[in-house]
Steps between C-alpha positions, in 0.01 A plus 500: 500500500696799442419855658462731184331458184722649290885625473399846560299451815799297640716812420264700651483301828879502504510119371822385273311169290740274350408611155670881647829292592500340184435828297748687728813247428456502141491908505792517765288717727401451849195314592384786696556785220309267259186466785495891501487493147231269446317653788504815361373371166828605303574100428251245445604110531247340266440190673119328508469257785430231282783502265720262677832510184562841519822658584414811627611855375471865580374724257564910622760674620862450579434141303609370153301564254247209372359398207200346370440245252137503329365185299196299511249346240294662269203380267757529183767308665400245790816299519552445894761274402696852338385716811681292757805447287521918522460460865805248546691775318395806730614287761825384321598856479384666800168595431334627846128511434306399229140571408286267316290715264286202333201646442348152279275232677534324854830674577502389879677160396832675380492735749444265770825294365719817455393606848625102640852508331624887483732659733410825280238719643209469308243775386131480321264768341182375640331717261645269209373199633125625561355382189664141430446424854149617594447388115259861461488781237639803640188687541350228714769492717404668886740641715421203763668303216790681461591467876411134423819481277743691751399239780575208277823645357600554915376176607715306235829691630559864259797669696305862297258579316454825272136645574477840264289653812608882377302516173191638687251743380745797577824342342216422182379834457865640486609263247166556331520901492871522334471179266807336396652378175512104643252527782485157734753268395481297837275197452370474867446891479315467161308249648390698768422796300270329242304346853474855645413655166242213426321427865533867615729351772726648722777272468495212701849439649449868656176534616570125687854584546463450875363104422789452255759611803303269735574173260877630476556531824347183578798270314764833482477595137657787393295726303657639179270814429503456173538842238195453288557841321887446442624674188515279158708722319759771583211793375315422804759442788437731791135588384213624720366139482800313645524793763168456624520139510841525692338722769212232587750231476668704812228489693424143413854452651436643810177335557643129455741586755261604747390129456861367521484423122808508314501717177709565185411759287536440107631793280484581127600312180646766173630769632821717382806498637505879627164380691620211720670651761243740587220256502668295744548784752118564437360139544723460857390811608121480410522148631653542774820288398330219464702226286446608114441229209572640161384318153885643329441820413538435140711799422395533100190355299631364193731196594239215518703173480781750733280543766658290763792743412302889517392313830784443660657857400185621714476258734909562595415862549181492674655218778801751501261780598302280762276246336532145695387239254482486142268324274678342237429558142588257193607539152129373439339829634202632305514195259449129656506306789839474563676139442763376738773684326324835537441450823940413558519869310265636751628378827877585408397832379350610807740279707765745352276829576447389883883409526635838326280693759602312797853571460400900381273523838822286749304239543691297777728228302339604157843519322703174682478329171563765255786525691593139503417496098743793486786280700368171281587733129785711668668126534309373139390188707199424274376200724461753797323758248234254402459387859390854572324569231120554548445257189841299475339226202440826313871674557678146447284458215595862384902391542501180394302572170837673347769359745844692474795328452627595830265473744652768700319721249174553326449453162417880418846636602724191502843577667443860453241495813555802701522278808734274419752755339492717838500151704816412321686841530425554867654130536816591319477336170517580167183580279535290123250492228697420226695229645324135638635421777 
């Protein structure tokens, strides 16, 4: 039996649990830094008791920054088959959470598999799963039976779960008195809003908020505080309505750590570039630096079938400016469930985002292998290259497609490559084109 419930209550009590020493090699920081951190609620380890495959990470400060995969089944496209293919890929290329967003039938039998064979940390929207699992319309649903859901989802082994506790009455009437040109584009947060607009309700998740941290703490599930009132298009970025939902989401911060519950805080979707920085330095300080989630930002409006790309531009500037862990976005965005090649667009995308900010913010050993890519093309050693690579099938594939007919060379500058005419003149020898030699 151990002596804490959950990581933050063993940083509290001055315990280092061997999911901190685990955490704390992979970052290359002390185990004693990382307890303070944790302690202090500035990194959460998303780690439920019962989720015996996981590799542990640290999501916060002074770590690298994560991403998220989202997939799941949906009543247009219930191939399980297809959903766990996408999950062997997140893990393939270094996925370290996913979230399983199926929203379509009994969904506790995919979950319950994904939970027994992923070393990813794995995340739910309880809201999602109200309907197809308590198999009742909306309206009939109580808020006994959402609670319900989030002791199920903690009992089969989700590391976090988002719970959009912030879109109360007050965050409502803000986003109600300015209007907006997309208004609620998150599903849980629509979902609540049509069940507080119908019943009269406050909403559920925050007027039982202190039940909700009571099942949390019981298996140590993070709570993602989910931003129901996130902006769906750059015109409403930075509105009264994501403000005021920001500002309870703050206080729902603190009040999880009073129960030693570990919290993320999830941050907005399209926003413009200009925006990013400064809505970073708001959500850390209005959250008391708690880690920050971020859906992109999706820097422009108009690329859908690009959006894995307008992501990633936002999502590289927003980690660069503190966010912790990005949400990744696919090509499919706006249009489709996204297929398994969508969802290789997506995680590379924001695989190159978190990568380009760790090395901007000096994360510790962030550039070793740009470096040693650098050394691999400074001697043209192509092997080495696509050993390094973060996709070598696709660079080989890339190479090999038009092969030059000296492989000490590409095939778009032949022996006219930069590299190997400086290579050769710095060696002592004699730079021909016109000659074969």
């Amino acid at each position: 039996m151990r002596e804490y419930s959950t990581q933050m209550e063993a940083a509290k009590k001055g315990i280092i649990t061997p999911e901190m020493k685990i955490v704390a090699e992979k970052e290359y920081i002390s185990p004693e830094e990382l307890r303070e951190l944790v302690a202090k609620g500035h990194v959460a380890i998303p780690c439920n008791v019962r989720h015996t495959a996981i590799s542990p990470e640290g999501i916060g400060a002074k770590m690298k920054t994560k991403i998220n995969v989202n997939l799941g089944i949906s009543g247009d496209a219930k191939d399980y088959d297809k959903e766990m293919q996408k999950v062997d890929l997140a893990h393939k290329f270094g996925a370290e959470a996913i979230m399983d967003l199926s929203n379509y039938g009994k969904t506790n039998t995919f979950r319950r598999q994904l939970i027994e064979k992923s070393p990813a940390m794995i995340g739910t929207v309880p809201m999602y799963d109200a309907i197809g699992y308590l198999e009742k319309d909306l309206l009939e649903i109580t808020a006994e039976d959402f609670l319900k859901v989030v002791r199920a989802h903690a009992e089969e082994g989700v590391d976090f779960m988002t719970i959009h506790a912030g879109i109360n009455r007050r965050a409502v009437e803000a986003f109600r008195r300015e209007g907006r040109k997309m208004n609620i584009v998150s599903r849980g947060g629509s979902l609540l809003f049509a069940w507080m607009m119908m019943t009269g309700r406050e909403n559920p998740f925050y007027e039982h908020y202190d039940e909700v941290l009571d099942i949390l703490r019981e298996f140590d599930v993070t709570i993602s505080l989910g931003d129901a009132l996130r902006p769906g298009c750059i015109d409403d970025a930075t509105d009264a309505g994501q403000i005021s939902e920001l500002i309870e989401l703050g206080n729902l911060t603190l009040r999880a750590w009073e129960k030693d519950v570990q919290v993320m805080v999830e941050g907005p979707g399209h926003m413009a570039m200009n925006e990013i920085a400064a809505n970073m330095t708001l959500q850390k300080r209005i959250c008391h630096n708690a880690p920050f989630y971020v859906l992109g930002p999706l820097v422009t409006d108009i690329f859908p079938g690009y959006d894995h790309i307008t992501s990633a531009i936002g999502g590289a500037i927003a980690a660069a400016n503190g966010a912790d862990f990005l949400c990744y976005v696919t090509p499919a965005e706006h249009l489709r469930l996204p297929d398994i090649d969508d969802v290789k667009e997506g995680i590379m995308a924001s695989k190159i985002a978190a990568h380009a900010a760790d090395i901007a913010k000096g994360v510790p050993h962030a550039r070793d292998k740009d470096n040693a890519m650098a050394e691999a093309r400074h001697k043209v050693d192509w092997d080495e290259m696509f050993k390094i690579a973060a996709d070598p099938d696709k660079a080989r594939a890339y190479f090999e497609s038009t092969p030059p007919a000296d492989r000490h060379t590409c095939s778009m500058c032949g022996k006219m490559c930069a590299v190997r005419t400086t290579n050769m003149i710095l060696e002592g020898k004699t730079v021909e084109f016109c000659t074969e030699k």
